[in-house]
Backbone as CSV, one residue per row, in Angstrom:
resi,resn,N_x,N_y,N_z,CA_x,CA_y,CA_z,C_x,C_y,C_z
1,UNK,-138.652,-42.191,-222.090,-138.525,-41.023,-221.234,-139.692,-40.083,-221.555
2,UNK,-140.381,-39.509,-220.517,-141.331,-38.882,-220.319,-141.070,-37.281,-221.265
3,UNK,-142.127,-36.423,-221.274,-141.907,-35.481,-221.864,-141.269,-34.324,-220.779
4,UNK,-141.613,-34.563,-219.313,-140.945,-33.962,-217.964,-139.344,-34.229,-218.223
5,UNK,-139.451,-35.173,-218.229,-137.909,-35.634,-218.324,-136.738,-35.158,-219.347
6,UNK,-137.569,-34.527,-220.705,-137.041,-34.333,-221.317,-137.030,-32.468,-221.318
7,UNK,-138.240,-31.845,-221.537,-138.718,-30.461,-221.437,-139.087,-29.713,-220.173
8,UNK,-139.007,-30.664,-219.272,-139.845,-29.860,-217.829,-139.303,-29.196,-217.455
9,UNK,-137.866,-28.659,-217.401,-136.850,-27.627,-216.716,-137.091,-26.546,-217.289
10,UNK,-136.875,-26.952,-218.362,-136.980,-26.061,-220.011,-138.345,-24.853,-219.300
11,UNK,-139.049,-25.802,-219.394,-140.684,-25.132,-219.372,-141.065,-24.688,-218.362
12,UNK,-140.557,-25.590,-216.883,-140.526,-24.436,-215.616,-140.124,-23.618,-215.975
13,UNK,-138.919,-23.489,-216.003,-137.897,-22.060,-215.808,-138.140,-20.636,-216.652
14,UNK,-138.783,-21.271,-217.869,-139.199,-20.138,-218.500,-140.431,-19.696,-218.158
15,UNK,-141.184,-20.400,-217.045,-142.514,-19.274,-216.335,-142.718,-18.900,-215.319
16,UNK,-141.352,-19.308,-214.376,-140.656,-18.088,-213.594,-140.415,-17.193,-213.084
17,UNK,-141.062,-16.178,-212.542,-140.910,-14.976,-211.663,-140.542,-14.364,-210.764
18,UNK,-139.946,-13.193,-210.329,-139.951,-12.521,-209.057,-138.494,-13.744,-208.995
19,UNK,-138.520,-13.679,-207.512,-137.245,-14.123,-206.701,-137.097,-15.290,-207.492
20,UNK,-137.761,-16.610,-207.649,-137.770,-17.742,-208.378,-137.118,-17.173,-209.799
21,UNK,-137.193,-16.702,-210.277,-136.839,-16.017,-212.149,-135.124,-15.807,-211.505
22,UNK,-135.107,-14.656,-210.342,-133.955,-14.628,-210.655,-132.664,-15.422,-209.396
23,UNK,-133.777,-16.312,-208.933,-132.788,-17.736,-208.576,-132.058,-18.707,-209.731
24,UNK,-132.634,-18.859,-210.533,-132.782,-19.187,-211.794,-131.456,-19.057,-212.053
25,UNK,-131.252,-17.551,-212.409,-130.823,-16.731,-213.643,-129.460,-16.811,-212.687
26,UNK,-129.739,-16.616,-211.717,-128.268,-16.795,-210.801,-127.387,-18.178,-210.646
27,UNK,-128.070,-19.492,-211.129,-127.778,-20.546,-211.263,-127.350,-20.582,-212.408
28,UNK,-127.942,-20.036,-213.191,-127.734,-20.641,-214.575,-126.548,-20.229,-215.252
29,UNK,-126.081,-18.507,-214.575,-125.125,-18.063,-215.142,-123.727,-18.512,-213.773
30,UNK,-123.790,-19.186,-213.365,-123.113,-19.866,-212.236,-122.691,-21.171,-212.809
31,UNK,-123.473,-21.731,-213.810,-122.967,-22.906,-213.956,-122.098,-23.163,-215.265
32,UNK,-120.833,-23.996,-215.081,-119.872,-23.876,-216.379,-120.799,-24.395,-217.787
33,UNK,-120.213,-23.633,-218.477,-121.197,-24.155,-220.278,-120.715,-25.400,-220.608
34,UNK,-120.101,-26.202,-220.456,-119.780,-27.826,-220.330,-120.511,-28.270,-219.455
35,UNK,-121.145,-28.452,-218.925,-121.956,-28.975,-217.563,-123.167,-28.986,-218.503
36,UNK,-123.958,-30.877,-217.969,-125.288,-30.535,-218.780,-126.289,-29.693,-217.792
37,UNK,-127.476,-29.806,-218.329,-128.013,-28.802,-217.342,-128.890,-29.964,-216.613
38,UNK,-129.393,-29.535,-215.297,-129.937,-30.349,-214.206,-131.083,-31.247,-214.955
39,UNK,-131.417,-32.368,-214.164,-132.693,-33.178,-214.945,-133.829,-32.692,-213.773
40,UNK,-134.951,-32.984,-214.382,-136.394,-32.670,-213.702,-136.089,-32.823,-212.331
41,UNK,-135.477,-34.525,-211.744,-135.138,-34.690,-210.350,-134.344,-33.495,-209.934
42,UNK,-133.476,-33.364,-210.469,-132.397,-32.721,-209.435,-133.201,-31.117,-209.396
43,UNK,-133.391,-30.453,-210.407,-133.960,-29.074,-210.761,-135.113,-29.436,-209.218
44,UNK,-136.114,-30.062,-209.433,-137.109,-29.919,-208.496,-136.849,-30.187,-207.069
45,UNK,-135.828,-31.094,-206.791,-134.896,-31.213,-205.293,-134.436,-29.654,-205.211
46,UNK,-133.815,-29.095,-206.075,-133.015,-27.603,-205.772,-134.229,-26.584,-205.145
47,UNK,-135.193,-26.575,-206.430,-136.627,-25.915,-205.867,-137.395,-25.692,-204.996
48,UNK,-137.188,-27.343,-204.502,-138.060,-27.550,-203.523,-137.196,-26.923,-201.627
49,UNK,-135.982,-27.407,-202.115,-134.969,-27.104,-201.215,-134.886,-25.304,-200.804
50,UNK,-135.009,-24.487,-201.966,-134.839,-22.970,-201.910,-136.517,-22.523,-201.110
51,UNK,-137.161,-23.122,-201.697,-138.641,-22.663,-201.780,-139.584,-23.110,-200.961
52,UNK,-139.317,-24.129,-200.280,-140.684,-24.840,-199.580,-140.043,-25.289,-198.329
53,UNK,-140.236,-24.994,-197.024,-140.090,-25.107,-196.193,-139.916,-26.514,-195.805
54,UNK,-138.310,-26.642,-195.162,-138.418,-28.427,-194.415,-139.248,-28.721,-193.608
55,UNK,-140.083,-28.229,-193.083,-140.827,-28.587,-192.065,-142.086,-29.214,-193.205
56,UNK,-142.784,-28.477,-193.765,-143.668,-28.696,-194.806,-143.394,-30.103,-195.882
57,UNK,-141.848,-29.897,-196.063,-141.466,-31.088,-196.726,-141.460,-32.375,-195.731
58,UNK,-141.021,-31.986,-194.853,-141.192,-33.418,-193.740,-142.985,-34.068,-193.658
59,UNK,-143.729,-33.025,-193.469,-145.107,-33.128,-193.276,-145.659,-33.788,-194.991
60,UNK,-144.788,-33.816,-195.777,-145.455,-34.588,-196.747,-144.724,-36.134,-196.745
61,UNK,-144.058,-36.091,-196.265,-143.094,-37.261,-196.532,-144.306,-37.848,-195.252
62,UNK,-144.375,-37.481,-194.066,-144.834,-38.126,-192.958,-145.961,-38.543,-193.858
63,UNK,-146.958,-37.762,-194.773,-148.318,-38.216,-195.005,-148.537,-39.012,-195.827
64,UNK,-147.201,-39.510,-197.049,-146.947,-40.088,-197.789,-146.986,-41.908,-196.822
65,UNK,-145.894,-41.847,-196.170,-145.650,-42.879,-195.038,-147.132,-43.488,-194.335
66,UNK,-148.074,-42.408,-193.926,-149.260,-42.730,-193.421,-149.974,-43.520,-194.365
67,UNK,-149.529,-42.714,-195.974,-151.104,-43.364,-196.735,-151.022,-44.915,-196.503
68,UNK,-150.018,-45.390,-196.461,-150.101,-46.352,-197.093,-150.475,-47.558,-195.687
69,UNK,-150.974,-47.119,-194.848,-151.471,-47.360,-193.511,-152.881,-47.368,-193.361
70,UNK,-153.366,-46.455,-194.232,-155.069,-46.271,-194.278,-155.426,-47.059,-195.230
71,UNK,-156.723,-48.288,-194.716,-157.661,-48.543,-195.776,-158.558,-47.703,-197.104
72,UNK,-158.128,-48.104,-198.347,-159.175,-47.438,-198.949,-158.992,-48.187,-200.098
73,UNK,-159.875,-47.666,-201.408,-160.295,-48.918,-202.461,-158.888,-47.904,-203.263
74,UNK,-158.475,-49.126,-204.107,-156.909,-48.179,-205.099,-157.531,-47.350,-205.837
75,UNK,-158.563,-46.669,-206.353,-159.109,-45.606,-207.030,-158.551,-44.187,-205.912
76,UNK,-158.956,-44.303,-204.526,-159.113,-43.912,-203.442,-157.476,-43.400,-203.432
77,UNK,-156.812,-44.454,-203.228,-155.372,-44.352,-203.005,-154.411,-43.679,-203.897
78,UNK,-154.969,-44.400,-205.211,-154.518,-43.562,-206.552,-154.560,-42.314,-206.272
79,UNK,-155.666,-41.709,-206.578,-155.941,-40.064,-206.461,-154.901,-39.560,-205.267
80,UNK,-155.421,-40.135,-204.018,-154.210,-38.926,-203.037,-152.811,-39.128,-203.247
81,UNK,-152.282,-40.544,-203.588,-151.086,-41.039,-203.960,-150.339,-39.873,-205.137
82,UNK,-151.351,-39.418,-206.033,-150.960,-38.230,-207.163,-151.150,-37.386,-206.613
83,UNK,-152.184,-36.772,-205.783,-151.804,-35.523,-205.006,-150.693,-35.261,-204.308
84,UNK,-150.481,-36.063,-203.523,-148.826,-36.156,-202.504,-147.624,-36.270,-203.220
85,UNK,-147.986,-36.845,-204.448,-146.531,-37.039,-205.396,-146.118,-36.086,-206.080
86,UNK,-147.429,-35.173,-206.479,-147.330,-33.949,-207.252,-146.588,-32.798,-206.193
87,UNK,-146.645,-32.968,-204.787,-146.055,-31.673,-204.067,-145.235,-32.519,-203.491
88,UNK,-144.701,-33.841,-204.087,-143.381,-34.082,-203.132,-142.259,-34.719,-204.115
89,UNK,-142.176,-34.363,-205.257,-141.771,-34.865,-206.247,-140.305,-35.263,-206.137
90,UNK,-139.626,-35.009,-205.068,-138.405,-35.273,-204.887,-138.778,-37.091,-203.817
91,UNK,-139.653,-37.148,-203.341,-139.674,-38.706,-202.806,-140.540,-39.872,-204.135
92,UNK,-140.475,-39.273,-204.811,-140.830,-39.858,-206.315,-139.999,-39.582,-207.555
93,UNK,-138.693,-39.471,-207.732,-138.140,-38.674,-208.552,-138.287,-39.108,-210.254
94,UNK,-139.011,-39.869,-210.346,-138.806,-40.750,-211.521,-139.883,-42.026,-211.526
95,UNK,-140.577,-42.132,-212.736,-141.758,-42.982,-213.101,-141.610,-43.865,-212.007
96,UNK,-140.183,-45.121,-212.746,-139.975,-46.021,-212.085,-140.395,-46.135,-210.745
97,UNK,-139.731,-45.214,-209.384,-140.069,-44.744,-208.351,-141.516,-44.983,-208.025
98,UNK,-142.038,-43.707,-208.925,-143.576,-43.775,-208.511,-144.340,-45.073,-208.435
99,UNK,-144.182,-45.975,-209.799,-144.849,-46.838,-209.482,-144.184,-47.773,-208.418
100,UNK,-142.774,-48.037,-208.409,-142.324,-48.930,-207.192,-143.264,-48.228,-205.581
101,UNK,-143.073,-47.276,-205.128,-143.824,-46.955,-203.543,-145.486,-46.836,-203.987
102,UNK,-145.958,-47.023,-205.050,-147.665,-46.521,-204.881,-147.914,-48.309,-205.116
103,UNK,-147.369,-49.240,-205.667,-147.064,-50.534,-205.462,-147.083,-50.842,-204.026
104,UNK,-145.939,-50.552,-203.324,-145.597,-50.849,-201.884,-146.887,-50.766,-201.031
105,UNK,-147.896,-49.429,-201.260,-148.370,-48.758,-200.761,-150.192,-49.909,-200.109
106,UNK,-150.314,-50.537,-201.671,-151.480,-51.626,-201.756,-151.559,-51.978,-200.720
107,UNK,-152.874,-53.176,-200.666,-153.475,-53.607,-199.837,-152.266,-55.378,-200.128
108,UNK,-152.081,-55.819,-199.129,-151.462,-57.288,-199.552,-151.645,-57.868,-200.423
109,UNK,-152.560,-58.496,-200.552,-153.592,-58.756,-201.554,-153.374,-58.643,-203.153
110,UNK,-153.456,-57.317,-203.202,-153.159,-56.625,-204.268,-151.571,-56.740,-204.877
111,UNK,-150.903,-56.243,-204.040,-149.115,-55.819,-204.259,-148.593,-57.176,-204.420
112,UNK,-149.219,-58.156,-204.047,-148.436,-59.257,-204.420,-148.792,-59.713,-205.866
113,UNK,-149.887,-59.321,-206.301,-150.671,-60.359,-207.725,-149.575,-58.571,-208.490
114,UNK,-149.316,-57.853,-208.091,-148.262,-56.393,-209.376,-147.290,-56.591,-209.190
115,UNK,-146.064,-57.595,-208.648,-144.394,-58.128,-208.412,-144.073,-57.635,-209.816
116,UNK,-144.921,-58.275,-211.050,-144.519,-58.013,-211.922,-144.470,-56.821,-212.778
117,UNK,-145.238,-56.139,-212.363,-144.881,-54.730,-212.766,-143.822,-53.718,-212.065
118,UNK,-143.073,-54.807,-210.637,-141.811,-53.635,-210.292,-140.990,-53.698,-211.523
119,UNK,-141.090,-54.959,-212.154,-139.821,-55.085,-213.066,-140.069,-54.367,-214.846
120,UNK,-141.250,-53.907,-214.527,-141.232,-53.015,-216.594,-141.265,-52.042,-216.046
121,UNK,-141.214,-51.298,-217.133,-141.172,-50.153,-217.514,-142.636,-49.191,-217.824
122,UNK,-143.899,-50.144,-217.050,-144.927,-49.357,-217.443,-145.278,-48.399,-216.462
123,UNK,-145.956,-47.417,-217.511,-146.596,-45.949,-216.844,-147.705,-46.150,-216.081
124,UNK,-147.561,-45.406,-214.792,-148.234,-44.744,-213.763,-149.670,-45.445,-213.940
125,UNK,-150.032,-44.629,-214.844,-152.112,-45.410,-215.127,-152.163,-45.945,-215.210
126,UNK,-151.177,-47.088,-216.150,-151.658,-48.723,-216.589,-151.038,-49.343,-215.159
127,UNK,-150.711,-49.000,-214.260,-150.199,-49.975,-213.053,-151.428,-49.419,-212.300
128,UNK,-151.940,-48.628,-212.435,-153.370,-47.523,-211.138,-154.153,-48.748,-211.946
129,UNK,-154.568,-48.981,-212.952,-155.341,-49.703,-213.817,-155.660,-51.272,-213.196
130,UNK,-154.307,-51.900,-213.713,-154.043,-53.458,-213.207,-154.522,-53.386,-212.156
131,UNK,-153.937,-52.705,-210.899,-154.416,-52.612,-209.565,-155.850,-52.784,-209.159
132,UNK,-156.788,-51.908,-210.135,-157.980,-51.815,-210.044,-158.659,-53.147,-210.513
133,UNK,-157.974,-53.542,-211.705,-158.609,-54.755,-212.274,-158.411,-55.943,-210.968
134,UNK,-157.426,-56.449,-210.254,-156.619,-56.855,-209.653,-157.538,-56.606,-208.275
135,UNK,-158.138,-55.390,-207.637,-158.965,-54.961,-206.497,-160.538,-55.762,-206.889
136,UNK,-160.948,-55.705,-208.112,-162.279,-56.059,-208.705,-162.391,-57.828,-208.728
137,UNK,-161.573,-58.674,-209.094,-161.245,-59.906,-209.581,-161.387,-60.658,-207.888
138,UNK,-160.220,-59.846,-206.900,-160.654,-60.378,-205.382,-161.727,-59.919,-204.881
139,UNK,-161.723,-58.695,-205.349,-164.079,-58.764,-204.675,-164.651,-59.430,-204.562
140,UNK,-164.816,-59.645,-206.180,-165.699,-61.043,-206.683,-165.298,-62.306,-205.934
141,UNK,-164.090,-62.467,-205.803,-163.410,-64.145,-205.011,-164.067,-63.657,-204.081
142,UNK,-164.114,-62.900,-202.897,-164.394,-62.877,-201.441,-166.421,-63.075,-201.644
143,UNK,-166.783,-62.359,-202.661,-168.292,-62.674,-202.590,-168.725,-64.166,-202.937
144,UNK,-167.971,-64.933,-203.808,-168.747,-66.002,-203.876,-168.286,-66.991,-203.002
């Protein structure tokens, strides 16, 4: 488990302000002291839900759906794939996740030679990585 997973609520919430600080503070003293407290997913679904407009949230989900429609080299894909994930963190809620749809997302080619990485447990870069190694290896096949 990630260090988000473990501290990220923690560490949002305590930098917090204005209306957000005391959305917070209104939740927090709302919720019974037996109850654990929310995980990164759910906290950032609530957030995102109070704070960011559905329309805006739809418009990332739509662009998320697109990427994976546009040609580009997985360096290419990587990068916006983390941009879009970083402001849509509720259609990624969890490593696993991420790498399962930025997987999906590949060129054919590619997503079929990483099957085996739906099934571990590895992090984000080392699957952006393989991919790349994996994009480089069929280059070379198609040039000679």
């Amino acid at each position: 488990m990630g260090i988000v997973e473990v501290s990220g609520v923690a560490f949002t919430t305590f930098q917090l302000l204005g209306v957000a600080y005391r959305w917070w503070q209104i939740y927090e003293e709302g919720r019974p002291a037996d109850v654990t407290p929310p995980t990164w997913a759910q906290f950032s679904e609530m957030f995102l839900k109070k704070f960011v407009p559905q329309t805006l949230r739809d418009a990332w989900r739509t662009e998320f759906e697109r990427l994976c429609q546009v040609t580009m080299t997985v360096s290419e894909y990587a990068i916006r794939f983390s941009e879009l994930a970083h402001h849509a963190p509720v259609l990624v809620p969890t490593i696993k996740e991420r790498v399962r749809r930025f997987i999906e997302g590949l060129d054919y080619d590619i997503k079929i030679c990483m099957a085996r990485e739906l099934q571990t447990d590895a992090p984000f870069q080392q699957v952006v990585e393989i991919a790349r190694k994996i994009e480089g290896v069929l280059g070379e096949e198609r040039e000679s």
